[in-house]
mmCIF file of the N, C-alpha and C atoms, coordinates in Angstrom:
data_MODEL
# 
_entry.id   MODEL 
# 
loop_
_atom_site.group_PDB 
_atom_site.id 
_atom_site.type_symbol 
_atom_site.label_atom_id 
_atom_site.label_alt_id 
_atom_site.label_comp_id 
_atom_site.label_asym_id 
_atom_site.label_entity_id 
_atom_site.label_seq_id 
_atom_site.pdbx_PDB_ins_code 
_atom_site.Cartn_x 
_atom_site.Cartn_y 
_atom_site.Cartn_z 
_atom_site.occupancy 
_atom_site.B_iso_or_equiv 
_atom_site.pdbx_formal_charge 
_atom_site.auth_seq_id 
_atom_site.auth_comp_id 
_atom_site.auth_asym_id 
_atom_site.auth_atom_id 
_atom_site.pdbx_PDB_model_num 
ATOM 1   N N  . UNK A 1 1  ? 18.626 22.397 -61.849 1.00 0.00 ? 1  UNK A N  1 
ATOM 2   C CA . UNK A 1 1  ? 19.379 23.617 -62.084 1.00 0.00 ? 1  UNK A CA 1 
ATOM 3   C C  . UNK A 1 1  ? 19.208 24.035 -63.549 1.00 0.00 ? 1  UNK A C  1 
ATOM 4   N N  . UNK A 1 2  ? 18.930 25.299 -63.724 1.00 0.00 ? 2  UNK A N  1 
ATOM 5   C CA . UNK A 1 2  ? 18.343 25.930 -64.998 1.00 0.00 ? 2  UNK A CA 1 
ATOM 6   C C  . UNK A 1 2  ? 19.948 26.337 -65.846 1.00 0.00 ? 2  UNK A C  1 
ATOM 7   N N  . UNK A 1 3  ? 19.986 25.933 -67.246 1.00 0.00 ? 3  UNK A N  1 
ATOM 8   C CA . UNK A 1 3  ? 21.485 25.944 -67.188 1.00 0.00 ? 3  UNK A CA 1 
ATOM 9   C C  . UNK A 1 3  ? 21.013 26.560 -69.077 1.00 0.00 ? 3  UNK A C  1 
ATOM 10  N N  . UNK A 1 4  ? 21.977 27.405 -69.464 1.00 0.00 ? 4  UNK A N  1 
ATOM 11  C CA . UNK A 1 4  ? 22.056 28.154 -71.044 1.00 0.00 ? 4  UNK A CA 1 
ATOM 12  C C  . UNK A 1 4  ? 22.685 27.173 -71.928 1.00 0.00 ? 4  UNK A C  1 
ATOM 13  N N  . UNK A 1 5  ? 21.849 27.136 -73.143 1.00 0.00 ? 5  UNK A N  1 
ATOM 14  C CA . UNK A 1 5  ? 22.041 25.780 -74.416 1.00 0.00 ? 5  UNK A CA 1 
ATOM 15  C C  . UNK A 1 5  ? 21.950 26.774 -75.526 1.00 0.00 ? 5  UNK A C  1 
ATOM 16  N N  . UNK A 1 6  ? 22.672 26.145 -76.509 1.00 0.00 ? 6  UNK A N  1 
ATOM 17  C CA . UNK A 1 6  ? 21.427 26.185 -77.677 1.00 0.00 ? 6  UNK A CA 1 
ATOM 18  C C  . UNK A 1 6  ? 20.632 25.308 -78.126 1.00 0.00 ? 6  UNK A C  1 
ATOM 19  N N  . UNK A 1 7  ? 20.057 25.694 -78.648 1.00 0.00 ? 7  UNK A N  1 
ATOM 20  C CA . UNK A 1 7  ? 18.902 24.527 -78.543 1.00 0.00 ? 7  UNK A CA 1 
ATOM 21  C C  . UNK A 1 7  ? 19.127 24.055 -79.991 1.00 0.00 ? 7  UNK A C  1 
ATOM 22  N N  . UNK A 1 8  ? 18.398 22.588 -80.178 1.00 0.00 ? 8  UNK A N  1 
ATOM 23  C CA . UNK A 1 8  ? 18.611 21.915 -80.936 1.00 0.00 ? 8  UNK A CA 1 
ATOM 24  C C  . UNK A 1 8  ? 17.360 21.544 -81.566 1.00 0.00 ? 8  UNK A C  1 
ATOM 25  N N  . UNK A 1 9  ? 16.276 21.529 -80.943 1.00 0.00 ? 9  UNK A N  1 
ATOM 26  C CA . UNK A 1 9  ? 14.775 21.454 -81.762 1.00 0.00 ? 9  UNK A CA 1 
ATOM 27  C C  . UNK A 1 9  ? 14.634 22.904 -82.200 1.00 0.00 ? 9  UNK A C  1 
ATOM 28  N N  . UNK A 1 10 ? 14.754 24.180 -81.738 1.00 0.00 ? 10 UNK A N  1 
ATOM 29  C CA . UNK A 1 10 ? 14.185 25.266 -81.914 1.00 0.00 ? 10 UNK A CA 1 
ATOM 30  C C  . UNK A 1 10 ? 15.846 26.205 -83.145 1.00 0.00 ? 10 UNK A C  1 
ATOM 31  N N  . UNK A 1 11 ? 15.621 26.279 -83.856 1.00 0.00 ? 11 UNK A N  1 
ATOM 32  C CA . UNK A 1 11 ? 16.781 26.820 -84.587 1.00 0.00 ? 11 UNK A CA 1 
ATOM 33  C C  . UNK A 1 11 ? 17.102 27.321 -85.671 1.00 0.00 ? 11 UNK A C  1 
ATOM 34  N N  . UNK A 1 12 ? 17.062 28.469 -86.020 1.00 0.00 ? 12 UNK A N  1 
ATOM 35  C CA . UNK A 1 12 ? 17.275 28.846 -87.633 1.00 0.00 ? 12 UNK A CA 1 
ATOM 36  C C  . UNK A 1 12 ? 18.975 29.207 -88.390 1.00 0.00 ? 12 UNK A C  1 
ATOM 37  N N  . UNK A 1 13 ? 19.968 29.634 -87.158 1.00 0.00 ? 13 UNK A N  1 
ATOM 38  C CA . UNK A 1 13 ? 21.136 29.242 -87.739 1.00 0.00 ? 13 UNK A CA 1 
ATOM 39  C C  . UNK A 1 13 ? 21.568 28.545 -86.744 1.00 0.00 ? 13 UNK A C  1 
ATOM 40  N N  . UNK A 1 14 ? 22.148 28.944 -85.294 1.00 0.00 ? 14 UNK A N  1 
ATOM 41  C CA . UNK A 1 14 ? 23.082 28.144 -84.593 1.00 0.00 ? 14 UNK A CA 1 
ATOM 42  C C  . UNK A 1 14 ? 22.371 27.904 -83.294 1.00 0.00 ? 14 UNK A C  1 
ATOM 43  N N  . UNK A 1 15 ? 20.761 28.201 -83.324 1.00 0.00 ? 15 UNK A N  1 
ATOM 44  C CA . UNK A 1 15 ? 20.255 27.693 -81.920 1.00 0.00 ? 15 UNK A CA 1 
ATOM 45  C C  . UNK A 1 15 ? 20.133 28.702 -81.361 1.00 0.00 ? 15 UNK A C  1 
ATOM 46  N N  . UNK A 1 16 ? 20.974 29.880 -81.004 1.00 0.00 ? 16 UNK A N  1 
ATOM 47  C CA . UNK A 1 16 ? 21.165 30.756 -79.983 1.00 0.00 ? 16 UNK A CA 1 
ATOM 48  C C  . UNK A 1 16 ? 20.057 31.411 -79.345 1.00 0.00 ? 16 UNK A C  1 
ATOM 49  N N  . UNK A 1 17 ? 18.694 32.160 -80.318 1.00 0.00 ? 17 UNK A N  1 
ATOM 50  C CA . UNK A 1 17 ? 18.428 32.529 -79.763 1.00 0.00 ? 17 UNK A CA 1 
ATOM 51  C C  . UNK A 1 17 ? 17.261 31.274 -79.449 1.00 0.00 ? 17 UNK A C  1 
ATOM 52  N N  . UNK A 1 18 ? 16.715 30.036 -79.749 1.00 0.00 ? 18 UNK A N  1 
ATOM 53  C CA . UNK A 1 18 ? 16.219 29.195 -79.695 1.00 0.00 ? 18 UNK A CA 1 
ATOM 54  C C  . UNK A 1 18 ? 16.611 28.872 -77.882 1.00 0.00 ? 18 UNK A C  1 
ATOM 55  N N  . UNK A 1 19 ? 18.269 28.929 -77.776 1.00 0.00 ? 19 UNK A N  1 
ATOM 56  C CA . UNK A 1 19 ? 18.074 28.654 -76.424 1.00 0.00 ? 19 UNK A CA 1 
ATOM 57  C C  . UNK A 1 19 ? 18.390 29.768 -75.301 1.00 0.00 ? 19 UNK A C  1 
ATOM 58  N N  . UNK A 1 20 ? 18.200 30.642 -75.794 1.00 0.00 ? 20 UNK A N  1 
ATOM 59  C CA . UNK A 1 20 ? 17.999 32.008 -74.767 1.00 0.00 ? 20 UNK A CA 1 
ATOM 60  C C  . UNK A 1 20 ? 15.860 32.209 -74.835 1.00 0.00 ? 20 UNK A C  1 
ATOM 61  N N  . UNK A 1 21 ? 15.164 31.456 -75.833 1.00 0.00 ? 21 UNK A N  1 
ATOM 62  C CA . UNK A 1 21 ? 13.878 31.637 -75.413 1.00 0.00 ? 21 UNK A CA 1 
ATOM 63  C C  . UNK A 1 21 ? 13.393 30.727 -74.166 1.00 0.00 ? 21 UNK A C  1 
ATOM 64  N N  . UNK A 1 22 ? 14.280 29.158 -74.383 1.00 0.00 ? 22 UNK A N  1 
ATOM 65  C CA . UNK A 1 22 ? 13.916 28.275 -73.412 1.00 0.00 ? 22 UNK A CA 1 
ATOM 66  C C  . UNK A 1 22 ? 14.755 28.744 -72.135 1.00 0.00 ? 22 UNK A C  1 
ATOM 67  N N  . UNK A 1 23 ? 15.870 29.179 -72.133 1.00 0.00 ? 23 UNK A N  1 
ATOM 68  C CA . UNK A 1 23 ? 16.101 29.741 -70.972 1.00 0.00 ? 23 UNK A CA 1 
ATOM 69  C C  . UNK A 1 23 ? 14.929 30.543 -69.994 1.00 0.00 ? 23 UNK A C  1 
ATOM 70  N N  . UNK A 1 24 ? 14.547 31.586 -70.998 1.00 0.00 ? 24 UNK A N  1 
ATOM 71  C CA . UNK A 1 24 ? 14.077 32.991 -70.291 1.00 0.00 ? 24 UNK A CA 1 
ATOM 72  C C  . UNK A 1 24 ? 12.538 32.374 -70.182 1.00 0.00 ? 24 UNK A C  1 
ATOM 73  N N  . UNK A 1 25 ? 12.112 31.211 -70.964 1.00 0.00 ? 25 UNK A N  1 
ATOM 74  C CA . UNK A 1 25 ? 10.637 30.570 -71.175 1.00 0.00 ? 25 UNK A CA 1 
ATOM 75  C C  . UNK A 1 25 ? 9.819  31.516 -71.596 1.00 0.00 ? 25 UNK A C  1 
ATOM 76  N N  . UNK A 1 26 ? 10.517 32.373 -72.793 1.00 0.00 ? 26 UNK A N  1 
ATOM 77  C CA . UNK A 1 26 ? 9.282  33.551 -73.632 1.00 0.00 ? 26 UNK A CA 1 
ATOM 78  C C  . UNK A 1 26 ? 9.552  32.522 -74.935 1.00 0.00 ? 26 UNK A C  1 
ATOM 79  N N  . UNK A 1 27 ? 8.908  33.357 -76.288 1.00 0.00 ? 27 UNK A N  1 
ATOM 80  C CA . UNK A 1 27 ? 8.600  32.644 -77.461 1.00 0.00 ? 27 UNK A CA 1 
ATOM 81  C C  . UNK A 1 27 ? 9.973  33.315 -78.335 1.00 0.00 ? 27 UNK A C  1 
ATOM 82  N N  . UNK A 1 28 ? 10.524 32.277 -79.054 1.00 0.00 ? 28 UNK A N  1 
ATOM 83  C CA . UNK A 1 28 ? 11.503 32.389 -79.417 1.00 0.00 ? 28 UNK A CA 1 
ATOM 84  C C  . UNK A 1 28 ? 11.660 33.677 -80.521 1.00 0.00 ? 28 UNK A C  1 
ATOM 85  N N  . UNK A 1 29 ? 10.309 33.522 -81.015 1.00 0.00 ? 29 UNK A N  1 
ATOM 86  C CA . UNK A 1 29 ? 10.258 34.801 -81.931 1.00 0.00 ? 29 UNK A CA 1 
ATOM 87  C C  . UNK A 1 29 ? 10.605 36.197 -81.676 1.00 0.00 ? 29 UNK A C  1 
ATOM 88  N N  . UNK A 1 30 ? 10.001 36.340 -80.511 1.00 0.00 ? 30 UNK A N  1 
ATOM 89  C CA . UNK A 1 30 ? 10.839 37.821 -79.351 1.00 0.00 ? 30 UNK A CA 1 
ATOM 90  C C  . UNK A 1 30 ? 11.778 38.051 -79.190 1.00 0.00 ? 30 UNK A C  1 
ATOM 91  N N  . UNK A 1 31 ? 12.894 36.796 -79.001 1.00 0.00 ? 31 UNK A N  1 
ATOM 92  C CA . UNK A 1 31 ? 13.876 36.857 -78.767 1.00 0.00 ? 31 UNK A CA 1 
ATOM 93  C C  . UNK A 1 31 ? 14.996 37.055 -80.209 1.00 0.00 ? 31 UNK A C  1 
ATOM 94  N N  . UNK A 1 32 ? 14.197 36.623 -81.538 1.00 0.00 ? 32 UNK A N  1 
ATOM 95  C CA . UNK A 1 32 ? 14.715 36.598 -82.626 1.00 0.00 ? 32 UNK A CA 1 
ATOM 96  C C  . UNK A 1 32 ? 14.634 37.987 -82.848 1.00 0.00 ? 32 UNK A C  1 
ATOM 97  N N  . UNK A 1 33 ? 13.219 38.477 -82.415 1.00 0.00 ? 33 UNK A N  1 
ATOM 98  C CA . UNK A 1 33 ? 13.258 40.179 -83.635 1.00 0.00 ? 33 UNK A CA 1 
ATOM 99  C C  . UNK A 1 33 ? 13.834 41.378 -82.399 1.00 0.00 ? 33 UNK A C  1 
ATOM 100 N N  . UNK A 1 34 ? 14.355 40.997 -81.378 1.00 0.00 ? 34 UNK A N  1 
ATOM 101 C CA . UNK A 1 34 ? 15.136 41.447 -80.621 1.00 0.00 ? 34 UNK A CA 1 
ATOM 102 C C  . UNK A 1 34 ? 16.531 41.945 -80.847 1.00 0.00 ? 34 UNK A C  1 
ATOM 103 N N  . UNK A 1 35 ? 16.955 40.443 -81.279 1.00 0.00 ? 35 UNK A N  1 
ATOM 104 C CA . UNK A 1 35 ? 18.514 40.577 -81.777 1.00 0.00 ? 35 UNK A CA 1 
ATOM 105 C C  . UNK A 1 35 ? 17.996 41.070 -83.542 1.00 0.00 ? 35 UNK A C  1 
ATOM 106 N N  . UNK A 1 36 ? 17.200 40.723 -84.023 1.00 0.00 ? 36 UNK A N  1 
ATOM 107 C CA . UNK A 1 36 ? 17.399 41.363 -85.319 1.00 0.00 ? 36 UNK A CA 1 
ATOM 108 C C  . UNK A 1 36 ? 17.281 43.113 -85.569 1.00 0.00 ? 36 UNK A C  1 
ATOM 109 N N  . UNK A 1 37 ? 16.582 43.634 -84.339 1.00 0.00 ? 37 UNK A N  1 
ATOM 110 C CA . UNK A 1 37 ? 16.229 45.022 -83.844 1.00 0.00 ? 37 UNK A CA 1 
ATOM 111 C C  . UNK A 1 37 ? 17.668 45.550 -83.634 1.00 0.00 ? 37 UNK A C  1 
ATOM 112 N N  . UNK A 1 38 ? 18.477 44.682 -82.613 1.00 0.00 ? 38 UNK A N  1 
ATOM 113 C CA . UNK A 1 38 ? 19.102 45.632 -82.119 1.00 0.00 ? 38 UNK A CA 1 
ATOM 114 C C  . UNK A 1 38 ? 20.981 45.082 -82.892 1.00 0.00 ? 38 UNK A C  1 
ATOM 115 N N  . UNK A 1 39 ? 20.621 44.445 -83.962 1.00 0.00 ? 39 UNK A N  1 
ATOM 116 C CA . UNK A 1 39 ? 21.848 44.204 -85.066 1.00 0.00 ? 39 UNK A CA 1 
ATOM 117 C C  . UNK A 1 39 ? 21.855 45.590 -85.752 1.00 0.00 ? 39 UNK A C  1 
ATOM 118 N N  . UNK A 1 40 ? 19.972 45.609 -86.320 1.00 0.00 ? 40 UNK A N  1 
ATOM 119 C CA . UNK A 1 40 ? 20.271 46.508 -87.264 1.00 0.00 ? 40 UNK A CA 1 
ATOM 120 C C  . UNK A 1 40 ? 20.693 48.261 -86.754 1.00 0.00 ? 40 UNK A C  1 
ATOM 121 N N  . UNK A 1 41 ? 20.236 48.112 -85.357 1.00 0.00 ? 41 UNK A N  1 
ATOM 122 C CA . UNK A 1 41 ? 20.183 49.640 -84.862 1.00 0.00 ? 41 UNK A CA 1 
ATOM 123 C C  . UNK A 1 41 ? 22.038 49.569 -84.754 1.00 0.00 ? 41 UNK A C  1 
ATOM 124 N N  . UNK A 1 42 ? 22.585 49.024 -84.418 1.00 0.00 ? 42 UNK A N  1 
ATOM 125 C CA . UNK A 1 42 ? 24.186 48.584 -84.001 1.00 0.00 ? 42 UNK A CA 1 
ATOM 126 C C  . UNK A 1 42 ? 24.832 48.956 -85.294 1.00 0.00 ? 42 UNK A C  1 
ATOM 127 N N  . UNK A 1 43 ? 24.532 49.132 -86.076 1.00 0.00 ? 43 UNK A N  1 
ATOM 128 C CA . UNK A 1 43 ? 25.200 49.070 -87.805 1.00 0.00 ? 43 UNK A CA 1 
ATOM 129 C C  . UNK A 1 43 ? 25.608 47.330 -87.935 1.00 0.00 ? 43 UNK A C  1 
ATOM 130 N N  . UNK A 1 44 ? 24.859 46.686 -87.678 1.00 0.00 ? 44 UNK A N  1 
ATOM 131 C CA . UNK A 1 44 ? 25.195 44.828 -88.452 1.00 0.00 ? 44 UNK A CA 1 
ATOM 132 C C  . UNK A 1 44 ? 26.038 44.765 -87.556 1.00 0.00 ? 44 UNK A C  1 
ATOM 133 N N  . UNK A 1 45 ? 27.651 45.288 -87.425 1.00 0.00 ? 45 UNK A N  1 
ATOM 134 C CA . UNK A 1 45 ? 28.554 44.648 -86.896 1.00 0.00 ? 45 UNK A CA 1 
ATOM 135 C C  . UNK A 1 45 ? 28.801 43.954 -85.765 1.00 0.00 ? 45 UNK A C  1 
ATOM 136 N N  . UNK A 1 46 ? 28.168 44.566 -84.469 1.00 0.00 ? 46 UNK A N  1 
ATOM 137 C CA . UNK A 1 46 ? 28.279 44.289 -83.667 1.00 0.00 ? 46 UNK A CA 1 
ATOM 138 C C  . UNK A 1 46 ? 27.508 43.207 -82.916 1.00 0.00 ? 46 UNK A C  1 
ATOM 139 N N  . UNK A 1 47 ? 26.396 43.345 -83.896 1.00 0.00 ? 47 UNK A N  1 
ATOM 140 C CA . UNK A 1 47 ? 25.480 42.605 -83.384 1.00 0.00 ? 47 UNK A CA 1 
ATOM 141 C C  . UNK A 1 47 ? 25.903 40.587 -84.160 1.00 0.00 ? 47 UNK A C  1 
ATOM 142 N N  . UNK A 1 48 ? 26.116 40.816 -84.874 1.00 0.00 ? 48 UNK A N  1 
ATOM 143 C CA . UNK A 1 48 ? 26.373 39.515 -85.507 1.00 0.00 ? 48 UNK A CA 1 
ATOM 144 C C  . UNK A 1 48 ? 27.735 39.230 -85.235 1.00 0.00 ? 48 UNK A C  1 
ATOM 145 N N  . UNK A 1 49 ? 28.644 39.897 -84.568 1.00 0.00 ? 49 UNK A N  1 
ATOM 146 C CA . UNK A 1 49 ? 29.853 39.385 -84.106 1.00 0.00 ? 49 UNK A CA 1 
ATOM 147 C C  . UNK A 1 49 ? 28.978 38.713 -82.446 1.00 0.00 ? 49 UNK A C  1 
ATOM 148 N N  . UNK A 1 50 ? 28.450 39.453 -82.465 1.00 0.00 ? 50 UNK A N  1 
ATOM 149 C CA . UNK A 1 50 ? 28.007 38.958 -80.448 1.00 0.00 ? 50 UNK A CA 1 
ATOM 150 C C  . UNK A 1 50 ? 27.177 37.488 -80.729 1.00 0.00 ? 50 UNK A C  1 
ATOM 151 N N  . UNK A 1 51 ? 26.405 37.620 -82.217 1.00 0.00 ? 51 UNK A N  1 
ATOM 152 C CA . UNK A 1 51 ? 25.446 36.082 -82.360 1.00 0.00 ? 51 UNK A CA 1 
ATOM 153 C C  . UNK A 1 51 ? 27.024 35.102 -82.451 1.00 0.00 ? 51 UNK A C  1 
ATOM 154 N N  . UNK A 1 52 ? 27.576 35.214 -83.137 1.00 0.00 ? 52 UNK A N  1 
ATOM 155 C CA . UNK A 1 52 ? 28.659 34.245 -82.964 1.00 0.00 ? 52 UNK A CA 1 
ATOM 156 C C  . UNK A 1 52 ? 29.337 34.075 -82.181 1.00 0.00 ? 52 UNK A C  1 
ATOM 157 N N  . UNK A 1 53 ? 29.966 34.467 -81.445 1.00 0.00 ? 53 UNK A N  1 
ATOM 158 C CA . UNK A 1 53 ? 30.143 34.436 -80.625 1.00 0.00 ? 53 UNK A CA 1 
ATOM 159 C C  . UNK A 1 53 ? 29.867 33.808 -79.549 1.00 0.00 ? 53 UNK A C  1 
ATOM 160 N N  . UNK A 1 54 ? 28.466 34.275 -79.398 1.00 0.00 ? 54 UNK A N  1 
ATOM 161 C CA . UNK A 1 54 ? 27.459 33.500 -78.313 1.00 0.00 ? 54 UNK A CA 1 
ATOM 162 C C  . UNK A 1 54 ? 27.141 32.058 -78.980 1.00 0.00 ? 54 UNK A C  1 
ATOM 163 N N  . UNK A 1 55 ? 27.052 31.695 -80.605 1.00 0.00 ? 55 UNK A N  1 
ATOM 164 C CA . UNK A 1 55 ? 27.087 30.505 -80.980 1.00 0.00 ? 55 UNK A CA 1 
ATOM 165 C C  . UNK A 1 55 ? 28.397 29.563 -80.183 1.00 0.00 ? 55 UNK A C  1 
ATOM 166 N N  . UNK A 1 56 ? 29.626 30.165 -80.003 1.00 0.00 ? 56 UNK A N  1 
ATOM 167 C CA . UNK A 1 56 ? 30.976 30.101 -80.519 1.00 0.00 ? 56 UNK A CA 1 
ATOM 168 C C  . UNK A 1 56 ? 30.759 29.262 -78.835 1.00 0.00 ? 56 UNK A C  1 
ATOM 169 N N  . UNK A 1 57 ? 30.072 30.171 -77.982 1.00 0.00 ? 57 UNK A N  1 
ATOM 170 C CA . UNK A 1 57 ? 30.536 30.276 -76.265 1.00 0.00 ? 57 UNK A CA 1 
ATOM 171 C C  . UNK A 1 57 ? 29.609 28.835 -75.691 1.00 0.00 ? 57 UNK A C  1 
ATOM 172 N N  . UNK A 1 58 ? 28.487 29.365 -76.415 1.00 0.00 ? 58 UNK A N  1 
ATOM 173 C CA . UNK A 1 58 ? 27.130 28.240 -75.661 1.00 0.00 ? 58 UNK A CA 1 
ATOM 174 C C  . UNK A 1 58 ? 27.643 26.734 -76.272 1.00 0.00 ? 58 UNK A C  1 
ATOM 175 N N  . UNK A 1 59 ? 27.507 25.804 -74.958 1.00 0.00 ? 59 UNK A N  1 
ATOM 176 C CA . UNK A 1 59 ? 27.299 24.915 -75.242 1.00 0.00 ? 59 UNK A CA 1 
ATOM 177 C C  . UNK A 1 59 ? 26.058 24.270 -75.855 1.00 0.00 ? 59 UNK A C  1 
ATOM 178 N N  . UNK A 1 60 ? 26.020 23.178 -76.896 1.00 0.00 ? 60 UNK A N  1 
ATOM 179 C CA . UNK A 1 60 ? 24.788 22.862 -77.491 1.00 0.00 ? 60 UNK A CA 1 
ATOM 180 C C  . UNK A 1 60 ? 23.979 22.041 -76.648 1.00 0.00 ? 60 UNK A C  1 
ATOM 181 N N  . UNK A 1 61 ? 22.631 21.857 -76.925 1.00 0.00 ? 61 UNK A N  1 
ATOM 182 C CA . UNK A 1 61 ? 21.715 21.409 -75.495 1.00 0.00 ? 61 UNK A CA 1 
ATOM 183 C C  . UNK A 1 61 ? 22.543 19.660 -75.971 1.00 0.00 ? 61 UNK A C  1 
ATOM 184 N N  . UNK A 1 62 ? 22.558 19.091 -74.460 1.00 0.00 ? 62 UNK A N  1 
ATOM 185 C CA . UNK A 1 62 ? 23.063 17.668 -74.539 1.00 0.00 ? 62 UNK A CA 1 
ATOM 186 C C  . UNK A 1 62 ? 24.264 17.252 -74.874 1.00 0.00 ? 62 UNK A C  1 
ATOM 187 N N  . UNK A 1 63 ? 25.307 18.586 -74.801 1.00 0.00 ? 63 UNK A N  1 
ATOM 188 C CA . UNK A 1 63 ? 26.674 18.496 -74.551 1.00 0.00 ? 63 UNK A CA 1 
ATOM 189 C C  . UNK A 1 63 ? 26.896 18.408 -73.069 1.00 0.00 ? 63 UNK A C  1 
ATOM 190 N N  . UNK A 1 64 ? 27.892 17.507 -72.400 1.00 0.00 ? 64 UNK A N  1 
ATOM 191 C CA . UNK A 1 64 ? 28.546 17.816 -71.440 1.00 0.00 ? 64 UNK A CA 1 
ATOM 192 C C  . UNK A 1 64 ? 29.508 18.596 -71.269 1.00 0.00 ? 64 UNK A C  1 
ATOM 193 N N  . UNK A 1 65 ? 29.492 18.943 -70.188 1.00 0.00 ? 65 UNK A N  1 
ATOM 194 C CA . UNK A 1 65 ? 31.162 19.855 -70.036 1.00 0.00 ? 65 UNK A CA 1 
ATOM 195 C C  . UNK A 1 65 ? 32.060 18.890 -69.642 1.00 0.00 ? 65 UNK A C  1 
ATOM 196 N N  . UNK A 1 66 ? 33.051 19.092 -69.636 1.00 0.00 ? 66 UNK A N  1 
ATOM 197 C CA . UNK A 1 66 ? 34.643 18.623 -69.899 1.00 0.00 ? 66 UNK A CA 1 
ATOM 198 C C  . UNK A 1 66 ? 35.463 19.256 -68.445 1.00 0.00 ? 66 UNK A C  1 
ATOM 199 N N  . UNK A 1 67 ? 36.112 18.354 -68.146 1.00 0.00 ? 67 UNK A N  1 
ATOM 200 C CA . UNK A 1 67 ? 36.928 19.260 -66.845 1.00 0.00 ? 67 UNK A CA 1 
ATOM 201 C C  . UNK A 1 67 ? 36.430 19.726 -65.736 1.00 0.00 ? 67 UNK A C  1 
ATOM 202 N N  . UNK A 1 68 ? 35.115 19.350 -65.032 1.00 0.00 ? 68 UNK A N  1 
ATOM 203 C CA . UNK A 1 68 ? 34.789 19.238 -64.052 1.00 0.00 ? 68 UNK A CA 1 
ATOM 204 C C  . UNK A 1 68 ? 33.603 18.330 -63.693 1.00 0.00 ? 68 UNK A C  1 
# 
């Protein structure tokens, strides 16, 4: 079962988009100038509240979950 991380080999601040490349299995770089595309078109704010966020939400690769 294919399951959303951040990743922990691939990472320049919190993994995120490192593990949305291994998710989607494109190159992480796409996925970086993606979110850096669409931060800056957003005016910054929105876009770097959603990277944290999504840091905040994703579990890190080789965490378990808790409670089930």
């Amino acid at each position: 079962m294919k399951r959303l991380y951040r990743s922990r080999k691939d990472r320049r601040i919190l993994g995120v988009c490192g593990g949305l490349a291994e998710y989607f299995e494109v190159d992480p770089t796409l996925i970086r100038l993606a979110v850096a595309v669409t931060t800056v078109l957003t005016g910054f704010v929105p876009g770097i509240v959603l990277y944290i966020l999504a840091g905040v939400i994703m579990p890190e690769e080789g965490e378990t979950r808790s409670g089930s």
